[in-house]
C-alpha positions as CSV (number, residue, x, y, z in Angstrom):
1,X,-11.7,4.0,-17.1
2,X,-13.2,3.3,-13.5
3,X,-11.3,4.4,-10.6
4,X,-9.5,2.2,-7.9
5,X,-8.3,2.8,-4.2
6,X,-5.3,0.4,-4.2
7,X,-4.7,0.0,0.1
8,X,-1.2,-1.3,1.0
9,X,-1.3,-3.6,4.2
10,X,0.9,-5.2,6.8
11,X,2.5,-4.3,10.5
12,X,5.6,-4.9,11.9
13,X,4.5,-7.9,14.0
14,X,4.0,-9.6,10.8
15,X,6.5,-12.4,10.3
16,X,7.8,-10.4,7.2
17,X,7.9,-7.5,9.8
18,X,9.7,-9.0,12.7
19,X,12.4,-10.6,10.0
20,X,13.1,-7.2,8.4
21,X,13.7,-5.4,11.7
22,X,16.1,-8.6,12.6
23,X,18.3,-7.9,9.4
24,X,21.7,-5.8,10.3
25,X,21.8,-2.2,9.9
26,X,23.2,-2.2,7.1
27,X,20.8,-4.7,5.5
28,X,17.9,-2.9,6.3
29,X,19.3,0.1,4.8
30,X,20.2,-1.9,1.4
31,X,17.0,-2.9,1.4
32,X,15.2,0.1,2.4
33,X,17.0,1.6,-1.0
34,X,16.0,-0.9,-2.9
35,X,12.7,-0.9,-2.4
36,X,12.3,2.9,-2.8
37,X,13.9,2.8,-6.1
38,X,11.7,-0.2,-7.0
39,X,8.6,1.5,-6.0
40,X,10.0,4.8,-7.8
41,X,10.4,2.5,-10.4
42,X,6.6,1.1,-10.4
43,X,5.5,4.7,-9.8
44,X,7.0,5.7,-13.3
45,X,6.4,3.0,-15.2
46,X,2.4,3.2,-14.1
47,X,1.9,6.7,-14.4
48,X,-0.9,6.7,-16.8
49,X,-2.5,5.2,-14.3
50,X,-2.4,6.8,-11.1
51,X,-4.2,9.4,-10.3
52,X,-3.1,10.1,-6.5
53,X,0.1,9.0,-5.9
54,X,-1.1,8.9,-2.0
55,X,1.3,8.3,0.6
56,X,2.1,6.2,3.8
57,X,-0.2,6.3,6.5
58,X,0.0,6.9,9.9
59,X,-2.1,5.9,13.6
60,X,-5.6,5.8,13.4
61,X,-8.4,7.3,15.6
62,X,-11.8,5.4,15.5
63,X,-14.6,7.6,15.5
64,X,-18.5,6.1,16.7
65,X,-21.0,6.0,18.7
66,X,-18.9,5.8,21.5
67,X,-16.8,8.4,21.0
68,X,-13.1,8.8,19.4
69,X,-10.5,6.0,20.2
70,X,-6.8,4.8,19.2
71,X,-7.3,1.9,16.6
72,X,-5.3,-0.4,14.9
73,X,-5.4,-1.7,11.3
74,X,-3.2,-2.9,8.8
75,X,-3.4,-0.2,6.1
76,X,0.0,1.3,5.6
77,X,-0.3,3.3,2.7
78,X,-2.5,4.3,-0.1
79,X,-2.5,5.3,-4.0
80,X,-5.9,5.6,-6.4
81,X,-5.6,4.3,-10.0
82,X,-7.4,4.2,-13.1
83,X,-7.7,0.9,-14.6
84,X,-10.1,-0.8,-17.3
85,X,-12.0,-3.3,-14.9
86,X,-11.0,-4.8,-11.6
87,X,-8.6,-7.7,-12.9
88,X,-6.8,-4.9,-14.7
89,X,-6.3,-2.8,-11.6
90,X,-5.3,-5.6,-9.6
91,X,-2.9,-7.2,-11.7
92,X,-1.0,-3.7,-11.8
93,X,0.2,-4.8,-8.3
94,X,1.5,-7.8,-9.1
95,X,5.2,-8.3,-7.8
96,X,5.1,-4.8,-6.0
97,X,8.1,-3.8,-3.9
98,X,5.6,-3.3,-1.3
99,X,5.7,-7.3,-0.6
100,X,8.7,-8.5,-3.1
101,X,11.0,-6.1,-0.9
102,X,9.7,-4.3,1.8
103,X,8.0,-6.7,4.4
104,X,4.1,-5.5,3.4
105,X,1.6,-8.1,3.0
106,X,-0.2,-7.1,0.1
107,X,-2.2,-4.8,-1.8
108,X,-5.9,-4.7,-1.6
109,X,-7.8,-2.9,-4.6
110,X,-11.2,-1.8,-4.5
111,X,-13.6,0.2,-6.9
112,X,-14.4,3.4,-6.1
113,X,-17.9,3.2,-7.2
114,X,-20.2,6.6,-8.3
115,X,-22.8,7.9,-5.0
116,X,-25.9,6.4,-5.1
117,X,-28.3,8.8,-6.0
């Protein structure tokens, strides 16, 4: 089994974003439930194969050459899986509650691939 950094994205200037905060209170709290239970749900139902459950994410500091700034990106949360091959890992995220409820934009999986050397 090879491993996989699955990378949850989106902002809240997103048009998802900006529609979600737009919904009532009350909405946004159905919703909010929802998609907790929904992702509890995923969580459960792919336990074989995760391996970190990781966790949202918060503001970013770029470190360089030029020092340590405040960045931006769209990662929002993370969680590392075992999967077969790529395809396999990938089509685990299909339909997540992170973009079928909440207003993320999608899910990017990569291989973690072994240190050269």
């Amino acid at each position: 089994m090879n491993k996989y950094l699955a990378i949850f994205t989106g902002t809240a200037d997103s048009d998802a974003g900006v529609a979600f905060r737009n919904l009532s209170e009350e909405e946004r709290t159905e919703k909010v439930q929802a998609g907790m239970q929904a992702w509890s749900d995923w969580m459960m139902s792919n336990h074989a194969h995760v391996i970190d459950n990781g966790g949202p994410l918060s503001v970013t500091k770029l470190v360089n050459r030029e020092g340590i700034s405040d960045s931006h990106n769209t990662m929002s949360a993370y969680v590392i899986i075992e999967a077969e091959n790529h395809a396999a890992a990938a089509q685990l995220f299909a339909e997540h509650p992170h973009f079928m409820i909440f207003p993320g934009d999608g899910v990017e999986v990569m291989e973690i691939v072994a240190m050269p050397g």
